[in-house]
C-alpha positions as CSV (number, residue, x, y, z in Angstrom):
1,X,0.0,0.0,0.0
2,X,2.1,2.8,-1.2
3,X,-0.4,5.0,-0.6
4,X,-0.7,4.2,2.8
5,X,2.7,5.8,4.2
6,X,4.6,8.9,3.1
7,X,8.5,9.6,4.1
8,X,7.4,13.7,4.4
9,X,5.7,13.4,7.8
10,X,8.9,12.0,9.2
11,X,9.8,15.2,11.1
12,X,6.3,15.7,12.6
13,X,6.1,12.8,13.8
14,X,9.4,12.7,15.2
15,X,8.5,16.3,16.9
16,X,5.3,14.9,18.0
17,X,6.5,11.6,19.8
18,X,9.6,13.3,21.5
19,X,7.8,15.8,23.2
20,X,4.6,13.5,24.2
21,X,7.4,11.5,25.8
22,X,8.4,14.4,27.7
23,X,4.8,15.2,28.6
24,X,4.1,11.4,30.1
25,X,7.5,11.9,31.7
26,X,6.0,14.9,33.5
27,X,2.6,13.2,33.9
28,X,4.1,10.3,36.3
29,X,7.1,12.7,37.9
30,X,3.6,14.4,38.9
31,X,1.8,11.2,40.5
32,X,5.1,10.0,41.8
33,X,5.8,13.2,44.1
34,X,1.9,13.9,45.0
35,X,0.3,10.8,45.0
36,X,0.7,9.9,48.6
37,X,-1.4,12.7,50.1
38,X,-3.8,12.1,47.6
39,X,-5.0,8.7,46.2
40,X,-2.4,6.8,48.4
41,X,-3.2,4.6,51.1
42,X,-3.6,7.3,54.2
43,X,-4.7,9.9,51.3
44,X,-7.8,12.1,51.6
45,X,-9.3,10.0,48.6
46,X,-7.6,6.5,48.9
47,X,-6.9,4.4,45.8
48,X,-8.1,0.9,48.2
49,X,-11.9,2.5,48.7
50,X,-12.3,3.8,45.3
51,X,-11.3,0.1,43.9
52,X,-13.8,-1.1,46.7
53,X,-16.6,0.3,45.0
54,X,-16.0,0.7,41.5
55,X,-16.0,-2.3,39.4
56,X,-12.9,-3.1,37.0
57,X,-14.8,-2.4,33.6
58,X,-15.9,0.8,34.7
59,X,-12.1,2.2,35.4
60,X,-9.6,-0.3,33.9
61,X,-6.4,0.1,36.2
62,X,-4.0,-2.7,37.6
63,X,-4.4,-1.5,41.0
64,X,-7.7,-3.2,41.4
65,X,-5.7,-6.1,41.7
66,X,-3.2,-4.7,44.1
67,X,-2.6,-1.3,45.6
68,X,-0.1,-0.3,47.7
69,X,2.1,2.8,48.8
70,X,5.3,1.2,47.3
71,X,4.1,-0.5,44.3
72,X,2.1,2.5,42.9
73,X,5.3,4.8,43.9
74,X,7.4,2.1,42.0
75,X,5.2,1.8,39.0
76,X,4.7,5.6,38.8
77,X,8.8,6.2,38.7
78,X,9.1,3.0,36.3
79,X,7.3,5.1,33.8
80,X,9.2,8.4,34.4
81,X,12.5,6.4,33.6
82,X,10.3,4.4,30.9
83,X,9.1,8.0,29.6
84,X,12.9,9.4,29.6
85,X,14.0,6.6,27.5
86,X,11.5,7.2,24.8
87,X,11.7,10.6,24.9
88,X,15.7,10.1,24.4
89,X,14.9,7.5,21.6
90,X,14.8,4.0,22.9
91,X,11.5,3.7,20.3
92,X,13.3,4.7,17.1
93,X,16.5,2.3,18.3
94,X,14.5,-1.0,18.6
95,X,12.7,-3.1,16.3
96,X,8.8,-1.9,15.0
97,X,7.1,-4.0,17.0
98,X,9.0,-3.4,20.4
99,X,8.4,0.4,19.3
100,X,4.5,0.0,19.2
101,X,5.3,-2.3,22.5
102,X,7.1,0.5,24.3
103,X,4.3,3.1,23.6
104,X,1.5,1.2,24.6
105,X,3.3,0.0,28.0
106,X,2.8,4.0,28.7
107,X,-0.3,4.3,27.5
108,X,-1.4,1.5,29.4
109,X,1.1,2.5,32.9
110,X,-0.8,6.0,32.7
111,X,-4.5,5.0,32.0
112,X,-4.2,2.8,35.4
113,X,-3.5,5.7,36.9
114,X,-6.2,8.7,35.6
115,X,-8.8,5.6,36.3
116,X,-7.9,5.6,40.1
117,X,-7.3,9.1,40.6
118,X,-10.6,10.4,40.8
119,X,-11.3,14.4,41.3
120,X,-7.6,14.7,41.5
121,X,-7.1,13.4,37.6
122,X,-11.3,14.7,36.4
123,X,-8.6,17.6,34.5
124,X,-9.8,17.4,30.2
125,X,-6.1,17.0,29.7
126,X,-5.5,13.6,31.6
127,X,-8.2,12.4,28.4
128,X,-6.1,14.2,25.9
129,X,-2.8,12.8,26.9
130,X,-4.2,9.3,27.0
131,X,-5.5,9.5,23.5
132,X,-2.8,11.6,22.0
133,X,-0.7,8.7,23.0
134,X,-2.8,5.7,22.2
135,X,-2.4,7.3,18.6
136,X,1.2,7.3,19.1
137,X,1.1,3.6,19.7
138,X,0.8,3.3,15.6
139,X,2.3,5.6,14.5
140,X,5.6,3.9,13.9
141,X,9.4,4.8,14.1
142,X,12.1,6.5,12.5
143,X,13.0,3.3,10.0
144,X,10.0,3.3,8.8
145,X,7.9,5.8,6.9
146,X,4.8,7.4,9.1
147,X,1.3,5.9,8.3
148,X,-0.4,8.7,6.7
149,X,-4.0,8.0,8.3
150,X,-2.7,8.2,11.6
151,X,-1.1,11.3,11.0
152,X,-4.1,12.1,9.7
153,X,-6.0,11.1,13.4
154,X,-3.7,13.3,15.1
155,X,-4.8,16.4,12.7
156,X,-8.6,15.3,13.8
157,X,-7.0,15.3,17.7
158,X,-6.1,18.5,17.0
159,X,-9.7,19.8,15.3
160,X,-11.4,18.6,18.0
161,X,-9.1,20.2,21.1
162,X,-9.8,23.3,19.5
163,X,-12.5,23.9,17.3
164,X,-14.2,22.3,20.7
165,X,-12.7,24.7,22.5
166,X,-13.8,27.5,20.4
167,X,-17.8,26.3,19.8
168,X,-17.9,26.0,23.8
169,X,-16.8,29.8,24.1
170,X,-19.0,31.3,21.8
171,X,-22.1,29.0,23.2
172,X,-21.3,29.9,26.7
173,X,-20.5,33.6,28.1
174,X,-21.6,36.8,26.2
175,X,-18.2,37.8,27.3
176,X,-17.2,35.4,24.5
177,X,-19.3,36.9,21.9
178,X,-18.4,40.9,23.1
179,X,-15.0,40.5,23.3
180,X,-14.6,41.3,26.8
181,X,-13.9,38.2,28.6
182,X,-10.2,38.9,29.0
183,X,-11.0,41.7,30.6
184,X,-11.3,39.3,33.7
185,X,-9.7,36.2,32.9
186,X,-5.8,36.5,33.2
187,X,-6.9,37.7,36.7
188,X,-9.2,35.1,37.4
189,X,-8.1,31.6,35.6
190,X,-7.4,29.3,38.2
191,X,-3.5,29.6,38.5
192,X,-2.0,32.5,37.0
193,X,1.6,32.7,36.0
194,X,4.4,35.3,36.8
195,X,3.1,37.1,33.6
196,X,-0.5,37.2,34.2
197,X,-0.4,40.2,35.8
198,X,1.1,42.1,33.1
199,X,-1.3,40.7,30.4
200,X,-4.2,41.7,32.6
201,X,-2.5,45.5,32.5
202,X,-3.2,45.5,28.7
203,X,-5.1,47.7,27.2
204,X,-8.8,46.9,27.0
205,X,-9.1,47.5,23.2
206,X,-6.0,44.9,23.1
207,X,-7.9,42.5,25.1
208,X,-10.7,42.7,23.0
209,X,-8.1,41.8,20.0
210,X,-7.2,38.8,22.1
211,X,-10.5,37.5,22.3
212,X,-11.1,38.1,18.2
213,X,-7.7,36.5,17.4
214,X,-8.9,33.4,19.9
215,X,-12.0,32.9,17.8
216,X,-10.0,33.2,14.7
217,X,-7.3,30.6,16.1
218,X,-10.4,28.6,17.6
219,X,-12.9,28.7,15.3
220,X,-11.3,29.5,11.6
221,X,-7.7,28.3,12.0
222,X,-8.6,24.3,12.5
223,X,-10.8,23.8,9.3
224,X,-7.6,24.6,7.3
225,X,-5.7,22.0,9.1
226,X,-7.9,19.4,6.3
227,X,-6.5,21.5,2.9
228,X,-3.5,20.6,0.9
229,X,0.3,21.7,2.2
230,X,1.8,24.4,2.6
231,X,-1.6,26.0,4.1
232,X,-2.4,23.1,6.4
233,X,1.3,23.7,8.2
234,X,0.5,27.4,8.4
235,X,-2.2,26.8,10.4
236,X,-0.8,24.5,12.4
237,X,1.9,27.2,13.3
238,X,-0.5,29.8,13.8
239,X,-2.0,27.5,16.6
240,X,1.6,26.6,17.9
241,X,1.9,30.6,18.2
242,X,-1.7,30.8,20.0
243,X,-0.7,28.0,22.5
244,X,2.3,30.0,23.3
245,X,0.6,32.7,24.1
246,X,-1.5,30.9,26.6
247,X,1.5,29.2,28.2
248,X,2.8,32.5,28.7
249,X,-0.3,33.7,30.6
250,X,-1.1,31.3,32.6
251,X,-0.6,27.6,33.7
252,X,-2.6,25.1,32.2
253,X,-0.4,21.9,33.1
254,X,0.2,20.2,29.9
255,X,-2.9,20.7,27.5
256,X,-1.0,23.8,25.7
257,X,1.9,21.2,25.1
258,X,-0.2,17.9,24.2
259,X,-1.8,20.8,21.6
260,X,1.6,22.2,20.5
261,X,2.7,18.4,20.1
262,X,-0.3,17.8,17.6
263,X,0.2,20.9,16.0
264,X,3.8,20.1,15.4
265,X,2.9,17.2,13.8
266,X,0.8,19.0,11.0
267,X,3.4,22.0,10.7
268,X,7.2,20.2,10.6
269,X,6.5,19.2,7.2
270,X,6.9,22.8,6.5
271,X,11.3,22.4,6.9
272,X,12.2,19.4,5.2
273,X,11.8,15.4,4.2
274,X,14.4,13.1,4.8
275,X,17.5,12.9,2.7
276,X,16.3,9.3,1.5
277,X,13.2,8.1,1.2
278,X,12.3,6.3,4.4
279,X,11.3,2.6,3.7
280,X,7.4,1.2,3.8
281,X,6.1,-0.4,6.8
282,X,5.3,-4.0,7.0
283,X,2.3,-5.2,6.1
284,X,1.2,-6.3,9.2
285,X,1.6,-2.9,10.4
286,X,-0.5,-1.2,8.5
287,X,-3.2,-3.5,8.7
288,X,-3.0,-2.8,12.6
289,X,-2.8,1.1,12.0
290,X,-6.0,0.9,9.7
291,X,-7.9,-1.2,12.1
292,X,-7.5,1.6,14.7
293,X,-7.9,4.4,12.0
294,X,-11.3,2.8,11.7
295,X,-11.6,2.2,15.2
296,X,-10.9,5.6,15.9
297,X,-13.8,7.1,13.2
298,X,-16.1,4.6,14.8
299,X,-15.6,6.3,18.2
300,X,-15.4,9.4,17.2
301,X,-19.1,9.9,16.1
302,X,-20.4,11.0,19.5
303,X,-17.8,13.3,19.8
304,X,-18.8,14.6,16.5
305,X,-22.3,14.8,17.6
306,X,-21.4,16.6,20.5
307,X,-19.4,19.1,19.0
308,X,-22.9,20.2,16.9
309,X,-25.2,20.3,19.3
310,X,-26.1,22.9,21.8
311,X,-25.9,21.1,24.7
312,X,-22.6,21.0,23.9
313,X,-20.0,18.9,26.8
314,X,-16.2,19.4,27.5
315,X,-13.9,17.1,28.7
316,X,-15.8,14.5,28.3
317,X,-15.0,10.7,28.2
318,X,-17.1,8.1,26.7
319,X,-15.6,4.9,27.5
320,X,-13.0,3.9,29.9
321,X,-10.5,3.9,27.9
322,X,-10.1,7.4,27.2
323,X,-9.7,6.7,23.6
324,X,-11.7,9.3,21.7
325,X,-12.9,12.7,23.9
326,X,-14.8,15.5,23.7
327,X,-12.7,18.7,24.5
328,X,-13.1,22.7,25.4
329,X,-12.3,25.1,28.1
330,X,-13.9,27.8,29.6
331,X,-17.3,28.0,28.6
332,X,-18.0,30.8,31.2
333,X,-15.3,33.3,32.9
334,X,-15.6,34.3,36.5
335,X,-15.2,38.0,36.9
336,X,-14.2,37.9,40.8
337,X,-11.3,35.8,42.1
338,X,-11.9,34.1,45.2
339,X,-9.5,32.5,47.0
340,X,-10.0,29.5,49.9
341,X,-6.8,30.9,52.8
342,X,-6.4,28.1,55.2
343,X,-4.9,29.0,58.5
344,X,-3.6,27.2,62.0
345,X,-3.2,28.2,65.4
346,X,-1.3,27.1,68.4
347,X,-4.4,28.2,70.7
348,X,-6.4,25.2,71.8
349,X,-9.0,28.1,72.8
350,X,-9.7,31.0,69.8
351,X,-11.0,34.0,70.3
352,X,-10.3,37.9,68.8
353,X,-6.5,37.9,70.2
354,X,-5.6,34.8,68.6
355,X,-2.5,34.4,66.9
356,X,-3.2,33.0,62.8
357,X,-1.0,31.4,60.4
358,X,-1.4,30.9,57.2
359,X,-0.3,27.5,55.3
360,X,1.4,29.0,51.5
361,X,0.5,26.9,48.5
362,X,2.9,26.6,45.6
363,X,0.7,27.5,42.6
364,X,-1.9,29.3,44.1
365,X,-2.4,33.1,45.3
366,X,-2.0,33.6,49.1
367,X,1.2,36.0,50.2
368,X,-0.1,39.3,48.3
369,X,2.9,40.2,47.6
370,X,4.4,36.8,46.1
371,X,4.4,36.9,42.7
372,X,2.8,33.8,41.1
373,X,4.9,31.3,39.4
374,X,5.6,29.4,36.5
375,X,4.6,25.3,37.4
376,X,3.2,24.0,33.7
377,X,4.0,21.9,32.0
378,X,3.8,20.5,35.9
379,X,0.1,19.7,37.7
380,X,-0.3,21.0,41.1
381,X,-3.5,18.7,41.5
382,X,-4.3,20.5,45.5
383,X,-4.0,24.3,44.7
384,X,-6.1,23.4,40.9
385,X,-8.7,22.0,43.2
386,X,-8.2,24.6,45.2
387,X,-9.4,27.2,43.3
388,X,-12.6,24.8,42.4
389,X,-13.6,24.4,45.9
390,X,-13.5,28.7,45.8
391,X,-16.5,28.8,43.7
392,X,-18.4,26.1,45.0
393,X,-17.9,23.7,48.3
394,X,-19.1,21.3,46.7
395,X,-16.1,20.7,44.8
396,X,-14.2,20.2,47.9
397,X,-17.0,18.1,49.9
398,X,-15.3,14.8,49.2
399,X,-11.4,15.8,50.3
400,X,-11.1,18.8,52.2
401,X,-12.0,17.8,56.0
402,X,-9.7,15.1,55.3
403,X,-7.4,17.8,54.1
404,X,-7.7,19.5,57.4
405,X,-7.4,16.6,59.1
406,X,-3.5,16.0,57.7
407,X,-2.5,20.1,58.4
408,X,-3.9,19.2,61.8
409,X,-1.5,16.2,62.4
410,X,1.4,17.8,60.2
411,X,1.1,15.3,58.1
412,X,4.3,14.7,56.1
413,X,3.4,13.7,52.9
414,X,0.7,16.8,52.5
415,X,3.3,19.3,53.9
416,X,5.1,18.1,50.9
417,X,2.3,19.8,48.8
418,X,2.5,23.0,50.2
419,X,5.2,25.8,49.8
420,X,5.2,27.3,53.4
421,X,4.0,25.3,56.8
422,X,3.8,27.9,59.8
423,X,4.0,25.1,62.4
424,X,7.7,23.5,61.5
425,X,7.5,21.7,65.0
426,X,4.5,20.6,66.5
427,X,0.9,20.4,64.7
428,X,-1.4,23.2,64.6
429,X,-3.9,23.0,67.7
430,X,-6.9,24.2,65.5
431,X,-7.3,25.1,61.9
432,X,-9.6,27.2,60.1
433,X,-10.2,28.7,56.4
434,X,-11.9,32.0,55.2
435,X,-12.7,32.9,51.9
436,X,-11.0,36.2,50.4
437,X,-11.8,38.0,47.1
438,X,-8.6,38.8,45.2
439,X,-8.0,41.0,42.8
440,X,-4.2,42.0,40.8
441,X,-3.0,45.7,42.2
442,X,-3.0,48.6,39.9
443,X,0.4,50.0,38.7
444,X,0.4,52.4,41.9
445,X,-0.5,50.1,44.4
446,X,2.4,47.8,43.4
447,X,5.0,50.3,43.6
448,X,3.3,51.6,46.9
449,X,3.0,48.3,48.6
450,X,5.3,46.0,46.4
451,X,1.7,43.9,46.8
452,X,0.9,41.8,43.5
453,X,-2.8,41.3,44.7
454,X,-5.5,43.2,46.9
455,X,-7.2,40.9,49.3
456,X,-10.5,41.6,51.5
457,X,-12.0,38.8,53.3
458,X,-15.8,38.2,52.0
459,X,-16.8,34.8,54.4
460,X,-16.1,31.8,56.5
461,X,-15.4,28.7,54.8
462,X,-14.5,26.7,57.9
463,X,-15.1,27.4,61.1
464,X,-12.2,26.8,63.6
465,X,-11.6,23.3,64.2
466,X,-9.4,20.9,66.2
467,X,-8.6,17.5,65.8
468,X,-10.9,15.7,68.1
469,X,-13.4,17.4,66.5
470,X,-12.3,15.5,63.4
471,X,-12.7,12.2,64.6
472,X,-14.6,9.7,62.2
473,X,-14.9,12.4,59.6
474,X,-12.3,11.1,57.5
C-alpha cells in the first residue's frame, strides 16, 4: 500500500512523539511526588476505597488487583524512567514492534493511573494525553515511513481540542461573543503565571483583540488544518503561536503542550523530508494502524455529535479507555477571584486575640505580595482543586476535611504539597479557612506596597476546628 505511508511526515512525527514523551515523563514525575497525600493509602481520597466500590470495567487500572504505597510509587517512577528513555529514543533504536510495545506500555502505565485518581485526575487534559498517546502507539518509528491516516487522526485530535474549544466559548459567556472576557480572565483563571499580571494590564481595546484572534485561532484556523500543504502547516503554526501565548499567561499543566505536540505534527512538514526516502512499513503494520484508524472514526461519532449540538460537553470521556474525547475550556469566565486561605493556630482556645497562620500553596495566590509562578508543564493537582472548591464547596465536599485533618497532624506527605507550613515543629492545635476576594494591584498600588494582589476577606469557609473534633470524619 504505497499509498498508505509517506516519508514527508517524518519530522512531525518525530516532533510529536519526543515531546509526548516528555509530557508522560511529567505526567508520572507528577503522580510520583503527589500521589501519597492524595490517592495513596492514608490519602484524603484512597486508591483501596475507590477500587472497593468501583468495578474493573468501569475504570480499567492494575491496582484493582493490588494497591499499595510502594508499588504505585514504583510503578509511577518506572514510567518516568520508561518515559525518559522514549523521549531520548529507545522507540526509534528497537525493532517496529518493540516500538508500538514501548508506547502502549505508557499508554497502558498511565490509563491505570487517571482511572484511580478520581477528582484529583477529572482535569480534560489527563483524556487528551491518554488518547494523544494511544495514537502514538501506531504511528511507527524513525526506519520506517509514518502511516499517513494516523497522522491524519492526530490532525482530527487537534480539530477537535480546538475547534471544541472555540464552539464551547462562543455558546457559553456573552463575554465570548463581546470580546470582553479577558477583561477578567488573566486575573481570574485558576493559576496564573508570573506574567499574568502584566497581560491583565493591557489595554482593554488589546484584550478585546485577544479575544477576536482566539475565535480566529479557535474557530477558523482548525478547518484549514484538512487542505492541501503548505496551508495546512500554516495553520498548524498559527496554533503553535496561539498556544504559546497561553502558556505564557497562565498555567494550564500540559494541555498547551499535548496541543503544540499535535500541531507540530501538522506544521514540521513545513522544513524538510528526509534525505532518502524512508522505507514502507510492514504489512502487518498497517493492517494494525487501519484497524485503529477505523476504530478511531467509529468512536469518534459522539464526539462529533457533540461538538454540533447545543448542549454541547467538554472534557468529556465516553468509554473507559479514554480513547476518543470531547474537549473545550472555559465555557464561562468568572469575573471575581476568590480565593480559599487556610490557617492554623497554636491556641487550643480562639478568640479575637488569637494568633493565625497561614499555610502558602505553591501554585496558588496567598502572600499578596508573592508573585505567582511558573509550574506548567507540571500539575499542582491540591491548589487546581483549590481554586474549584473557591466557587463552590461542593467541589471540595469529598477531600477537604480530610485535608484539614492531615494540616492538623502535620502530616508529612501533604506538607510536601505545600510551599510554606507555619508550624515547623509541632501540629497546629486548630485550623480554620476564610474565603477572600482577590484582585491584581493597579500599577500604583504595586509600587506603593510591592503587593501583587488586593485581598478583602468576604466569608467563613470553615469554622475553627481541632482535631478531636475531626474524629470519624475522614
Amino acid at each position: 500500500m504505497a499509498w498508505f505511508s509517506d516519508s514527508g511526515y517524518w519530522l512531525g512525527r518525530l516532533v510529536f512523539q519526543r515531546l509526548l514523551a516528555v509530557l508522560y515523563l511529567i505526567a508520572f514525575l507528577a503522580a510520583a511526588r503527589q500521589f501519597r497525600a492524595l490517592i495513596g493509602a492514608r490519602g484524603m481520597l484512597p486508591v483501596p476505597a475507590f477500587v472497593a466500590r468501583v468495578p474493573f470495567r468501569a475504570a480499567p487500572s492494575v491496582f484493582h488487583w493490588h494497591f499499595s504505597d510502594r508499588f504505585f510509587a514504583l510503578w509511577s517512577w518506572g514510567g518516568v524512567l520508561l518515559a525518559a528513555a522514549v523521549a531520548a529514543g529507545a522507540a526509534d533504536a528497537v525493532p517496529l514492534w518493540a516500538s508500538m510495545v514501548l508506547w502502549a506500555v505508557l499508554w497502558a502505565m498511565y490509563l491505570s493511573i487517571v482511572n484511580v485518581g478520581q477528582t484529583w485526575y477529572s482535569f480534560g487534559w489527563e483524556s487528551l494525553l491518554l488518547e494523544a498517546g494511544s495514537l502514538a502507539v501506531f504511528l511507527g518509528n524513525a526506519p520506517t515511513a509514518p502511516p499517513v491516516p494516523v497522522m491524519w487522526l492526530l490532525r482530527w485530535l487537534l480539530f477537535r481540542v480546538e475547534f471544541g474549544a472555540g464552539l464551547i466559548k462562543m455558546r457559553g459567556d456573552h463575554c465570548w461573543r463581546d470580546l470582553t472576557c479577558l477583561y477578567y480572565h488573566h486575573e481570574t483563571q485558576p493559576m496564573p503565571g508570573p506574567l499574568s499580571w502584566f497581560f491583565h494590564h493591557l489595554p482593554g481595546p488589546l484584550h478585546r483583540v485577544e479575544v477576536a484572534a482566539n475565535h480566529v485561532a479557535q474557530l477558523g484556523v482548525p478547518v484549514l488544518l484538512f487542505t492541501p500543504q503548505p496551508i495546512a502547516g500554516w495553520a498548524a503554526v498559527a496554533m503553535v503561536v496561539t498556544q504559546l501565548w497561553l502558556v505564557l499567561s497562565g498555567n494550564f499543566a500540559w494541555l498547551n503542550w499535548v496541543t503544540i505536540a499535535l500541531a507540530m505534527s501538522a506544521a514540521a512538514p513545513l522544513w524538510g523530508e528526509p534525505s532518502a526516502p524512508l522505507p514502507a512499513p510492514p504489512v502487518w503494520f498497517e493492517v494494525l494502524a487501519l484497524i485503529a484508524t477505523a476504530g478511531v472514526l467509529v468512536l469518534s461519532q459522539r464526539p462529533a455529535r457533540n461538538l454540533l449540538t447545543r448542549q454541547q460537553m467538554m472534557n468529556t470521556s465516553y468509554e473507559s479507555l479514554h480513547l476518543v474525547n470531547s474537549y473545550g475550556a472555559f465555557g464561562s469566565i468568572t469575573r471575581v477571584r476568590r480565593e480559599i486561605v487556610v490557617e492554623g493556630t497554636a491556641d487550643a482556645v480562639t478568640g479575637p486575640e488569637t494568633t493565625w497562620l497561614p499555610y502558602e500553596f505553591r501554585g496558588k495566590p496567598g502572600d499578596v505580595r508573592r508573585l505567582p509562578r511558573q509550574y506548567a508543564p507540571y500539575h499542582l493537582r491540591l491548589d487546581w482543586l483549590m481554586w474549584f472548591a473557591a466557587l463552590s464547596p461542593a467541589y471540595a465536599r469529598s477531600w477537604f476535611v480530610p485535608f484539614v485533618a492531615r494540616l492538623l497532624e502535620n502530616d508529612r506527605d501533604t506538607l510536601r504539597l505545600l510551599h510554606r507550613n507555619p508550624f515547623p515543629d509541632l501540629p497546629p492545635a486548630r485550623i480554620r479557612a476564610r474565603v477572600f476576594r482577590y484582585r491584581f494591584t493597579t500599577w500604583r498600588e504595586l509600587r506603593e506596597t510591592r503587593a501583587w494582589w488586593h485581598r478583602t476577606e468576604e466569608r467563613e469557609f470553615l469554622a475553627p476546628i481541632a482535631r478531636s473534633a475531626l474524629h470519624g470524619r475522614r
